[in-house]
Backbone bond lengths (Angstrom), bond angles and torsions (degrees), N, CA, C in turn:
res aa  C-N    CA-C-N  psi(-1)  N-CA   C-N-CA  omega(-1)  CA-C   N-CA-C  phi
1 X - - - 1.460 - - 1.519 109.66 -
2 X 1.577 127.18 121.79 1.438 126.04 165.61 1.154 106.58 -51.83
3 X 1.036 105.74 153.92 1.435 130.86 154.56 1.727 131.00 -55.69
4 X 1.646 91.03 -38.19 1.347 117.04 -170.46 1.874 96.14 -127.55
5 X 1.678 110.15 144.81 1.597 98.69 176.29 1.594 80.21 -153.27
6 X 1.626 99.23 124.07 1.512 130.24 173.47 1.786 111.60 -100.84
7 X 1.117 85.43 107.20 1.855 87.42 -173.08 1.819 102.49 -71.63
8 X 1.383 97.68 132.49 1.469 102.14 165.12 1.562 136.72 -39.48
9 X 1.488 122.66 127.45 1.173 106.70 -168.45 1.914 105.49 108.27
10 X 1.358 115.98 -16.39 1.324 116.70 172.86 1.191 130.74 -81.64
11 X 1.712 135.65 97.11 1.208 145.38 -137.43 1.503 97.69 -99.37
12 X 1.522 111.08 139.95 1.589 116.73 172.17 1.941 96.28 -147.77
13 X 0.836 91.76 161.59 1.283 106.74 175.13 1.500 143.66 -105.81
14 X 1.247 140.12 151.47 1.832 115.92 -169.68 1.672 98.33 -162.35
15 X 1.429 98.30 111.72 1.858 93.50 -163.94 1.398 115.70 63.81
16 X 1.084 111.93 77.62 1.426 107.63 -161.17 1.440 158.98 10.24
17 X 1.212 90.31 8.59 1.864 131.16 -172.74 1.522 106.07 -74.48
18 X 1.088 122.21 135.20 1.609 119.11 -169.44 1.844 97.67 -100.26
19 X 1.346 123.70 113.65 1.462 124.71 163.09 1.594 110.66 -96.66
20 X 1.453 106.76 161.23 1.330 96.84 -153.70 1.959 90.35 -143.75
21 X 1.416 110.35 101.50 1.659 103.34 -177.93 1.570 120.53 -56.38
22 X 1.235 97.16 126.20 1.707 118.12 168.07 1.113 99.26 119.58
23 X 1.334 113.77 -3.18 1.689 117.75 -173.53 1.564 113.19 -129.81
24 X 1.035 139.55 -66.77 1.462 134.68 -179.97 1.515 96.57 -108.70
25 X 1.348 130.24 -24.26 0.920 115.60 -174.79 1.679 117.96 -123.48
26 X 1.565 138.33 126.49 1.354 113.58 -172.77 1.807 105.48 -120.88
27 X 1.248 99.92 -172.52 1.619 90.83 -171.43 1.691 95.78 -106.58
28 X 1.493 104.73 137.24 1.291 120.52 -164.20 1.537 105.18 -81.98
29 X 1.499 106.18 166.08 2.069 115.30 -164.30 1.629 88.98 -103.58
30 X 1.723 94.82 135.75 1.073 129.32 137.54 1.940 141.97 -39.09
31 X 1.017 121.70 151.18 1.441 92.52 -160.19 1.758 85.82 -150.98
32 X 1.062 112.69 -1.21 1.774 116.22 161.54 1.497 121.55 -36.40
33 X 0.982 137.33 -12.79 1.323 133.59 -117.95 1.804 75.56 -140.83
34 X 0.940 117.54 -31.44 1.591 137.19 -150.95 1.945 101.18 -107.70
35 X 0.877 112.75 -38.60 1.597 122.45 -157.33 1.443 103.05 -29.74
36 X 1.335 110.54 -63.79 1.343 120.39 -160.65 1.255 119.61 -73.79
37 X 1.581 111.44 14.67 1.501 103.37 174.31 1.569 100.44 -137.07
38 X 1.433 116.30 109.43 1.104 119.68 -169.76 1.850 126.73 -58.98
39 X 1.383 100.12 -22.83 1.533 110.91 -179.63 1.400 103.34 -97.73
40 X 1.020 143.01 9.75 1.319 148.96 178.24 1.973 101.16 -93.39
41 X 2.052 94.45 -67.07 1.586 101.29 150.88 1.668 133.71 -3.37
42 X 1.595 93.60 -60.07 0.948 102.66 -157.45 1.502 122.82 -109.65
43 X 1.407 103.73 -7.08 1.415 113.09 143.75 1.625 128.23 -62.00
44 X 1.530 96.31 -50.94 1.460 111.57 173.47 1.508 118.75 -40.05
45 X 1.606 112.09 -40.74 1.480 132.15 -178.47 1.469 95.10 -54.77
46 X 1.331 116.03 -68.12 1.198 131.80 -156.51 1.954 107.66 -65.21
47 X 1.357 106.34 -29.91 1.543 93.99 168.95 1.032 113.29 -98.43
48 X 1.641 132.09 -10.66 1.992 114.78 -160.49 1.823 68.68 -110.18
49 X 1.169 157.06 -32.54 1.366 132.43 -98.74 1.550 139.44 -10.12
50 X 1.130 91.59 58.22 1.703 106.80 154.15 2.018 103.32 179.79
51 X 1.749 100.81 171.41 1.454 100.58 -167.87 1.436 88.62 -150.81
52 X 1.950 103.04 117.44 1.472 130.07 177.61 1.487 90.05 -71.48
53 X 1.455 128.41 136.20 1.454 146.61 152.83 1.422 119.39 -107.65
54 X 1.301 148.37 110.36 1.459 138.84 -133.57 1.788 84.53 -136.45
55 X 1.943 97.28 106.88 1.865 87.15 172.79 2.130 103.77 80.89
56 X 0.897 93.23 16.86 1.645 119.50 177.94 2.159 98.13 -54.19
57 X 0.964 102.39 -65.11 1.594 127.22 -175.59 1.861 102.32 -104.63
58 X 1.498 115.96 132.63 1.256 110.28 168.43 1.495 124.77 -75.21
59 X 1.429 98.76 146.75 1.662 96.36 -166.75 1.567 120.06 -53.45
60 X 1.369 118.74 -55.58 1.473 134.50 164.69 1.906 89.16 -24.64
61 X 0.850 90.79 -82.03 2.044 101.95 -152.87 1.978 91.22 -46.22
62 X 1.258 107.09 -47.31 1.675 88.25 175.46 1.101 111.83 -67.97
63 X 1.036 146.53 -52.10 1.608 133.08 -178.82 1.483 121.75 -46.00
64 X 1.766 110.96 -38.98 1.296 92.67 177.85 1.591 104.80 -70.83
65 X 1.389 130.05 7.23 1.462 131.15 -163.59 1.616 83.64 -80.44
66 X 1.398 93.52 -65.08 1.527 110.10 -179.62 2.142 129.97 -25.54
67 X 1.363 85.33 -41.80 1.754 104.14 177.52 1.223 79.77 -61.87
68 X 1.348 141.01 -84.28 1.563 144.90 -147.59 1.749 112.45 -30.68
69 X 1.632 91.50 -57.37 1.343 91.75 163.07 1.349 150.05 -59.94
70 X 1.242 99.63 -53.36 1.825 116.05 179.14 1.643 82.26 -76.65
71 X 0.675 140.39 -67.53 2.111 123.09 -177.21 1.420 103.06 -25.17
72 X 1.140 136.02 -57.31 1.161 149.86 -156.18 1.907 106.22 -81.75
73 X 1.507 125.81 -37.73 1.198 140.15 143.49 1.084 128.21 -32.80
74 X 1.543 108.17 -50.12 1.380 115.36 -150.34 2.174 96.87 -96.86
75 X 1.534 97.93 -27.62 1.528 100.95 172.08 1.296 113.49 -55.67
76 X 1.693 114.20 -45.79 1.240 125.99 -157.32 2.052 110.70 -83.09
77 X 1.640 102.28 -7.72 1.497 119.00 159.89 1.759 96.80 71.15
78 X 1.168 100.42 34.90 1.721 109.81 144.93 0.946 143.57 -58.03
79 X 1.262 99.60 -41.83 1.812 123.76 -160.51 1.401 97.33 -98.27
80 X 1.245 113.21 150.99 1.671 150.80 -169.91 1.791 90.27 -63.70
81 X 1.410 135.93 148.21 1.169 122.84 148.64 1.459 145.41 -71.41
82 X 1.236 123.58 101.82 1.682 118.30 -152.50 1.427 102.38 117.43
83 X 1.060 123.49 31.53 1.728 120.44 -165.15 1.466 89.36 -111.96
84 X 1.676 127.14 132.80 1.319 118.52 -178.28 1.929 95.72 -111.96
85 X 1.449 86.98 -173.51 1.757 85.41 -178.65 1.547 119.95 -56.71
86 X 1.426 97.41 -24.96 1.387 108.90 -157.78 1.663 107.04 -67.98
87 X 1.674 111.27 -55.12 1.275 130.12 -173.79 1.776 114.07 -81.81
88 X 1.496 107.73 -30.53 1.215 102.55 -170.62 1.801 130.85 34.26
89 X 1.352 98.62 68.83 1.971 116.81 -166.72 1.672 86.55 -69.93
90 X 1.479 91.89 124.54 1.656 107.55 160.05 1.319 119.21 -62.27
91 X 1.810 142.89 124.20 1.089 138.34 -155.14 1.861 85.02 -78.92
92 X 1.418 81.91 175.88 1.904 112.47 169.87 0.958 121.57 -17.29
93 X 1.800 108.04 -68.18 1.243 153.20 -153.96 2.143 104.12 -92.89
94 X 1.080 91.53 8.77 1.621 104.93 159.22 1.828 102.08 27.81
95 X 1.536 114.85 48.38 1.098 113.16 -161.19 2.043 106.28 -125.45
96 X 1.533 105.85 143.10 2.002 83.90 177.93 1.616 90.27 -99.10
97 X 1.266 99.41 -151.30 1.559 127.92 -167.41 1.520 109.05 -122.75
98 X 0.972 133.62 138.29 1.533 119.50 129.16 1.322 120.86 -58.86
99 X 1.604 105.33 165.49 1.753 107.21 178.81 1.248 88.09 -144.55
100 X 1.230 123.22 82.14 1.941 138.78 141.04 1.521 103.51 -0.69
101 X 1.055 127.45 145.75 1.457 132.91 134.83 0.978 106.36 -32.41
102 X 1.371 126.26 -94.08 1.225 141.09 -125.43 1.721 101.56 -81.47
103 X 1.634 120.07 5.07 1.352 127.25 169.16 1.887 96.02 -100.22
104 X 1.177 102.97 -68.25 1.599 100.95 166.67 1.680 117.30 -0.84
105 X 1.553 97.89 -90.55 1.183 116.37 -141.01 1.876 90.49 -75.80
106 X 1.180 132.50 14.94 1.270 130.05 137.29 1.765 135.79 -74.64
107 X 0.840 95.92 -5.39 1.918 115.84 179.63 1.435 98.63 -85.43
108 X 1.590 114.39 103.39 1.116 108.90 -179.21 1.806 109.29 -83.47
109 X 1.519 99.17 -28.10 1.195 102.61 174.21 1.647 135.02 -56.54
110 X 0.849 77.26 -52.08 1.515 95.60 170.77 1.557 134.33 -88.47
111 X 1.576 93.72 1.05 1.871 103.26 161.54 1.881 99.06 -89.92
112 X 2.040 107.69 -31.25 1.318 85.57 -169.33 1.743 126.00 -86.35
113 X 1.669 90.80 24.22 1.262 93.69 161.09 1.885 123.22 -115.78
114 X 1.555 106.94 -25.34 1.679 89.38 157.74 0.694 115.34 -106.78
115 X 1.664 149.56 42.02 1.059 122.61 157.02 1.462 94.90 -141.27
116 X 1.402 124.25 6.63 1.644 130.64 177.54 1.694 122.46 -64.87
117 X 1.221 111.00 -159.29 1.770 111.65 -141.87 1.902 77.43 -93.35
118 X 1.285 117.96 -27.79 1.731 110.12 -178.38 1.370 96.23 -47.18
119 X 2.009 108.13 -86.96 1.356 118.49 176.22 1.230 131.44 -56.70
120 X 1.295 136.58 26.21 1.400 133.71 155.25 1.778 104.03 -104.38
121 X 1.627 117.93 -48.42 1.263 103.61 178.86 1.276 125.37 -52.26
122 X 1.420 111.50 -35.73 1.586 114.95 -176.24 1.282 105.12 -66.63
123 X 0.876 114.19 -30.38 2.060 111.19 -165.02 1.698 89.43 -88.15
124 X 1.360 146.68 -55.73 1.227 147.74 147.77 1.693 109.37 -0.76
125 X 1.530 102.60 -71.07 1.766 106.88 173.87 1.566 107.46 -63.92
126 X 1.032 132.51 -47.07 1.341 158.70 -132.06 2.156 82.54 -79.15
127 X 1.562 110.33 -76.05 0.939 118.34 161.45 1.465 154.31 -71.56
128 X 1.597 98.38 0.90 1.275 111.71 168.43 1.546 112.35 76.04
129 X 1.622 128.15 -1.63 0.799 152.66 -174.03 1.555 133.69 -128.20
130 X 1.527 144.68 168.53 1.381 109.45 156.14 1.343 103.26 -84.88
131 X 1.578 95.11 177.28 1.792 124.16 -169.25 1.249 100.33 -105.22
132 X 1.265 117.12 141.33 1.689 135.26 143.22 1.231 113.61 -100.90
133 X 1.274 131.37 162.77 1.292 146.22 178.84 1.839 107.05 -132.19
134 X 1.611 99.48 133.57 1.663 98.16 174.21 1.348 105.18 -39.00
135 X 1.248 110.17 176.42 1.803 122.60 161.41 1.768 99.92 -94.41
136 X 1.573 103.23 -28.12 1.629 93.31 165.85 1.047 147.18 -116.11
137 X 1.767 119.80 130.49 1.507 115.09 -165.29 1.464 119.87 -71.78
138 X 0.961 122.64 173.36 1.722 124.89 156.22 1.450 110.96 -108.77
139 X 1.087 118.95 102.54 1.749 114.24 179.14 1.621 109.65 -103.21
140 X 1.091 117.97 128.65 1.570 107.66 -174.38 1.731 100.40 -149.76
141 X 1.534 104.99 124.45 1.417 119.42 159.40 1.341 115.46 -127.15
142 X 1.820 122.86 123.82 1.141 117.73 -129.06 1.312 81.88 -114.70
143 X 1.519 134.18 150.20 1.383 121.23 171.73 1.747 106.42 -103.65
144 X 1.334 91.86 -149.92 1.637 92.79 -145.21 1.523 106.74 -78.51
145 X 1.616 138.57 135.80 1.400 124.91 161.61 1.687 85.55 106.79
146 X 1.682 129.47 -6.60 1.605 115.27 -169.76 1.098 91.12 -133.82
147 X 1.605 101.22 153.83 1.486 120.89 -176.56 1.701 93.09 -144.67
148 X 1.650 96.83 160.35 1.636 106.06 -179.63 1.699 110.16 -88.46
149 X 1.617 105.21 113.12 1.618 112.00 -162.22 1.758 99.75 -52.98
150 X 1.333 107.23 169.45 1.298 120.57 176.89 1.926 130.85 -50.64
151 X 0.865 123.78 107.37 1.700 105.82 -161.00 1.723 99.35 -160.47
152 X 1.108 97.28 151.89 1.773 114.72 167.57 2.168 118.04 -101.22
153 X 1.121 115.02 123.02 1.000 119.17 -171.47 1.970 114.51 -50.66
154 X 1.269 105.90 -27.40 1.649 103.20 179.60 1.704 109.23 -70.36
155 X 1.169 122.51 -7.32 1.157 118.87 -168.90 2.064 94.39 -75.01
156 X 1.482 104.09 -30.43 1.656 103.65 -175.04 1.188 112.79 -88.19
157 X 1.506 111.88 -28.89 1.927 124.30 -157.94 1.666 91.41 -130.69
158 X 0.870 117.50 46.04 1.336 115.11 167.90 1.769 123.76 -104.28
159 X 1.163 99.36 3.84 1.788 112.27 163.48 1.269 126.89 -59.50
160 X 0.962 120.64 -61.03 1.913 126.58 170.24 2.096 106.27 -85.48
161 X 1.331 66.27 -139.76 1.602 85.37 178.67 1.187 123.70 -70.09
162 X 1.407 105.32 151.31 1.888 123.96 -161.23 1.402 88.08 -124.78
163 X 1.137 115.28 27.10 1.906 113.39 165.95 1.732 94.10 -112.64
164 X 1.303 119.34 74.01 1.433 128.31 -165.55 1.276 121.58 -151.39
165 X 1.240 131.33 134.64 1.548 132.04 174.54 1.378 101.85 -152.62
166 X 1.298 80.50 157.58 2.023 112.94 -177.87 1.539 100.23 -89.25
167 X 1.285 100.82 149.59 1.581 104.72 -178.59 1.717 82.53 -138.45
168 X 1.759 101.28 97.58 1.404 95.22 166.40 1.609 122.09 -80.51
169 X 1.202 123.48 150.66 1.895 120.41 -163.47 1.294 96.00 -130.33
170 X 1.498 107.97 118.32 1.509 91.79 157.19 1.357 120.77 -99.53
171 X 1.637 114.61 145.39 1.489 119.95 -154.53 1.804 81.99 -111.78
172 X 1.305 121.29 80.43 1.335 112.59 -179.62 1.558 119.40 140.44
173 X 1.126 132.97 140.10 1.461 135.27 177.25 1.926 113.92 -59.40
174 X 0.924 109.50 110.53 1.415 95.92 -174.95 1.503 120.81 -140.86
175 X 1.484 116.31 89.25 1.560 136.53 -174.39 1.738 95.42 -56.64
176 X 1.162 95.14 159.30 1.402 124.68 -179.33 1.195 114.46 -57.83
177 X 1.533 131.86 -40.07 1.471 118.02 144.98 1.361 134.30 -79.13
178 X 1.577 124.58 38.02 1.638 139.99 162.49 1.919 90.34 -105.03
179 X 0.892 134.39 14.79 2.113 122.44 -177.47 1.301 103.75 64.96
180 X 1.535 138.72 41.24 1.370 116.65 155.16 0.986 136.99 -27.75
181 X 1.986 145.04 154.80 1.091 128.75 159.38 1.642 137.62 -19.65
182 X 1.371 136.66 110.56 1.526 137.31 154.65 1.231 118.61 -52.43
183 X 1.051 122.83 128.39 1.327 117.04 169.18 1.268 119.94 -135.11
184 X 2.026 113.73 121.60 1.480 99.81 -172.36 1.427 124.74 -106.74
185 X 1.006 112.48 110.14 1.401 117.19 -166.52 1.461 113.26 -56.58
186 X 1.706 93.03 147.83 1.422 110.87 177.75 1.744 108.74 62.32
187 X 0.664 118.94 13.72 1.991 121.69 -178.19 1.469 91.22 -95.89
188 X 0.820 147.88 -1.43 1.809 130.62 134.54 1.280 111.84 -58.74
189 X 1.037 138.33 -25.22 1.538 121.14 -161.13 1.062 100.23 -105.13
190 X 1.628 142.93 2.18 1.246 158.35 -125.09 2.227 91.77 -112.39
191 X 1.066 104.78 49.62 1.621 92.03 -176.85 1.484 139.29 -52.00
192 X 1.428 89.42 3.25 2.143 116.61 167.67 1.640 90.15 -80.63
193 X 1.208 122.55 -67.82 1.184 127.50 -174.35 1.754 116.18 -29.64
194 X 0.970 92.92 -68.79 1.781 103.86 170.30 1.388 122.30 -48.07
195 X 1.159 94.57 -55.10 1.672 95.00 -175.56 1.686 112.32 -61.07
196 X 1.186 123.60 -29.92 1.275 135.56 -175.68 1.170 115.85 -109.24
197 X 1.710 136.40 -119.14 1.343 122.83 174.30 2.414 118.31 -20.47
198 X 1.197 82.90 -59.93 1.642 101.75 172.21 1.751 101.26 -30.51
199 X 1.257 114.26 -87.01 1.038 119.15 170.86 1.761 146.05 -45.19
200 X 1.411 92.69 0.81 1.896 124.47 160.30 1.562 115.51 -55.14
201 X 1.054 117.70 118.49 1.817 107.49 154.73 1.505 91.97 -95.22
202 X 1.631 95.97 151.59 1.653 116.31 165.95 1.387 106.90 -77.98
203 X 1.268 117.58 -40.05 1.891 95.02 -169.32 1.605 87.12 -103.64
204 X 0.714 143.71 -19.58 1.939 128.20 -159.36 1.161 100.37 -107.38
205 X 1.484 130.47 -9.09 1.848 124.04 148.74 1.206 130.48 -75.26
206 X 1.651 102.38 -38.46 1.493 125.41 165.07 1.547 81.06 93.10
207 X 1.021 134.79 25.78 1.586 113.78 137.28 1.380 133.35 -98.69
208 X 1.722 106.89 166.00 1.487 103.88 -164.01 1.741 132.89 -67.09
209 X 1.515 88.55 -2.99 1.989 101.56 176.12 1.697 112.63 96.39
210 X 1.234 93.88 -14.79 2.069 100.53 177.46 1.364 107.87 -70.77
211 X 1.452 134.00 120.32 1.541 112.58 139.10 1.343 129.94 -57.68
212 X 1.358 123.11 -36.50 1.232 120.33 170.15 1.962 102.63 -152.50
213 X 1.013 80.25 154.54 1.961 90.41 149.44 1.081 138.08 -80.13
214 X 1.658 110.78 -20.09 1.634 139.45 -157.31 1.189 88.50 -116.28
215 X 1.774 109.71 124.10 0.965 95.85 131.80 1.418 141.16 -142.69
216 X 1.546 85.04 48.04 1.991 93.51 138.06 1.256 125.72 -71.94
217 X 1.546 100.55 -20.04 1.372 110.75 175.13 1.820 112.12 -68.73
218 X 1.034 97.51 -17.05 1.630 81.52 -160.92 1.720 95.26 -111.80
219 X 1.025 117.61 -31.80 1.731 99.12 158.10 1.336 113.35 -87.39
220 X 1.355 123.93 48.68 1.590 119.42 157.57 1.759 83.84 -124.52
221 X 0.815 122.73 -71.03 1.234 134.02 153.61 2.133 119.39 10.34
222 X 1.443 95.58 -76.01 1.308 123.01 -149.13 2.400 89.64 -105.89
223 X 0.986 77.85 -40.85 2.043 96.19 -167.23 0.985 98.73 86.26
224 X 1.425 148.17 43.51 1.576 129.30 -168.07 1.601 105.64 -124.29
225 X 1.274 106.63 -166.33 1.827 92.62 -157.98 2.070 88.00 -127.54
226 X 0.830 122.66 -175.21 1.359 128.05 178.27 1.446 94.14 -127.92
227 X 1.890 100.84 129.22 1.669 98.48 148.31 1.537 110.21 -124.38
228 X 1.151 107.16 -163.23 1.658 119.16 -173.61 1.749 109.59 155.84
229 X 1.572 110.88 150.24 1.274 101.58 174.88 1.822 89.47 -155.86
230 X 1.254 114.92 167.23 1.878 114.93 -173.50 1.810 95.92 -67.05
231 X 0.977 106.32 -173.47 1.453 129.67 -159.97 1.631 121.49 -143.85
232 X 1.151 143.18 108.69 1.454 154.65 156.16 1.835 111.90 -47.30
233 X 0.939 107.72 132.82 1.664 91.57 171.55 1.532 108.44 -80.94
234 X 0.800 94.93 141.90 1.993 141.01 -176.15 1.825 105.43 88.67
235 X 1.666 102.77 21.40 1.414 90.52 175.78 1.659 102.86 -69.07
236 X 1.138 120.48 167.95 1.652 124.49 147.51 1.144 137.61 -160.25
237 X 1.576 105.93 167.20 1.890 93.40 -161.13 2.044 88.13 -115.31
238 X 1.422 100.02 147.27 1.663 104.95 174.11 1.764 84.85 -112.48
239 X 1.583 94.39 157.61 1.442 95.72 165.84 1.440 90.36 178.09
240 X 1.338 118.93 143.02 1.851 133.44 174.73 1.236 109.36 -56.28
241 X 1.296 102.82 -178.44 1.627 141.15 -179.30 1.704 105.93 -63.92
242 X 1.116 108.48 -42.66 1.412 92.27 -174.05 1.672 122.07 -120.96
243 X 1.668 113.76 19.97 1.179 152.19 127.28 1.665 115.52 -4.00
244 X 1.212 121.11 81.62 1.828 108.92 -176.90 0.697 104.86 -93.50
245 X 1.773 125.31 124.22 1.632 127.43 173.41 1.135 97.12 -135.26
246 X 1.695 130.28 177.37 1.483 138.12 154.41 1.193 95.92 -155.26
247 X 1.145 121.52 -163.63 2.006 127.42 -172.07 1.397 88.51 -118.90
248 X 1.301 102.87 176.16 1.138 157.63 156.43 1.437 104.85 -52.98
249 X 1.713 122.51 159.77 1.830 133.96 179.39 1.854 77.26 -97.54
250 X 1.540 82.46 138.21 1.163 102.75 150.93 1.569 139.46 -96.67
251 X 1.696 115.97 80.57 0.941 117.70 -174.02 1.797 135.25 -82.24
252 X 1.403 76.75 47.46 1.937 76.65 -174.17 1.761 88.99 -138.99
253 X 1.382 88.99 178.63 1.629 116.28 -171.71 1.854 88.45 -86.39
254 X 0.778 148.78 -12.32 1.386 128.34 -167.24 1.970 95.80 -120.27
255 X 1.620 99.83 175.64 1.849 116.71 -164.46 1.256 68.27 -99.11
């Protein structure tokens, strides 16, 4: 049983493109049910490529992750006036932030949730090995009318090792009209994909890291279907290197 149930017929949008559930777009599987058995995990990886964790991170401990951020927002005079942690109101000026390293890696809160003793043990079992974590995060609060274009993560982290996955986190409650995670199914198994886009660096090609913007483009493209469903904070999604996802439009006043 989801967690979350999107009745057919519920329209959201991504690049301004209207998707429409039960039809271009479906609601993606859960993997709770599964946790505790690591080879089960890891089959699962290997057929959906990626694994929904629902309540993954405790809520308390993400939120104080959360202060780190919107503190850091609210310095930089983003945020709406009257905007609390909870809502985080997009200012006027409909504008995000960068988040520097060297501001980052001061958030204790919010390192001790991606890169803390939760998310290192799991990736530890996960890999049969211990875990490292980059030194760099991806922090992203998307404002209103933008979504994260279509792309596979090896195109950025494709320098070392391809024994690697993203553990996307959401630091926040985020319904289907805030741009939740995209997710395009089956585009791991896609071995055109790899060899070509796959095989891209973002900075040493000097391209921008998108496969597309479209994505009608990319299931005419790819044949593949789009899922996605809203998000709880400390839900999260894992998924590889060659994994194509982007979000959702963000059609609301809040990140």
């Amino acid at each position: 049983m989801s967690t979350f149930q999107i009745p057919d017929g519920t329209k959201v949008r991504m690049s301004k493109k209207e998707l429409i559930f039960g039809d271009t777009i479906v609601m993606a599987r859960e993997s709770n049910d599964i946790l505790a058995d690591t080879e089960a995990l890891r089959q699962r990886i290997e057929e959906d490529g990626y694994l929904i964790i629902r309540n993954f991170h405790n809520r308390d401990d993400v939120m104080k992750g959360r202060k780190d951020i919107v503190d850091y927002m609210e310095s930089q005079g983003v945020l709406a006036p009257g905007s609390t942690l909870e809502n985080a109101i997009i200012g006027p000026q409909n504008r995000s932030t960068r988040f520097r390293d060297n501001v980052v890696k001061t958030w204790s809160d919010f390192l001790n949730i991606v890169e803390g003793k939760n998310t290192m043990d799991f990736f530890g079992r996960f890999l049969g090995d211990p875990a490292l974590s980059l030194d760099h995060k991806w922090v992203r609060a998307v404002s209103t009318g933008r979504n994260a274009s279509m792309h596979c993560d090896i195109v950025y982290m494709g320098a070392g090792t391809n024994n690697l996955y993203t553990m996307w986190t959401a630091f926040g409650d985020i319904s289907l009209d805030m741009g939740p995670l995209a997710l395009c199914l089956g585009s791991h198994k896609i071995q055109k994909l790899r060899n070509t886009y796959g095989a891209s660096d973002a900075h040493d090609d000097l391209i921008q890291g998108a496969f597309s913007n479209d994505p009608y483009d990319v299931m005419e493209t790819l044949g593949i279907q789009w899922a996605s469903t809203p998000f709880n904070a400390g839900d999260v999604v894992i998924f590889g290197m060659y994994f194509m996802h982007a979000s959702l439009e963000n059609a609301t006043n809040r990140f």
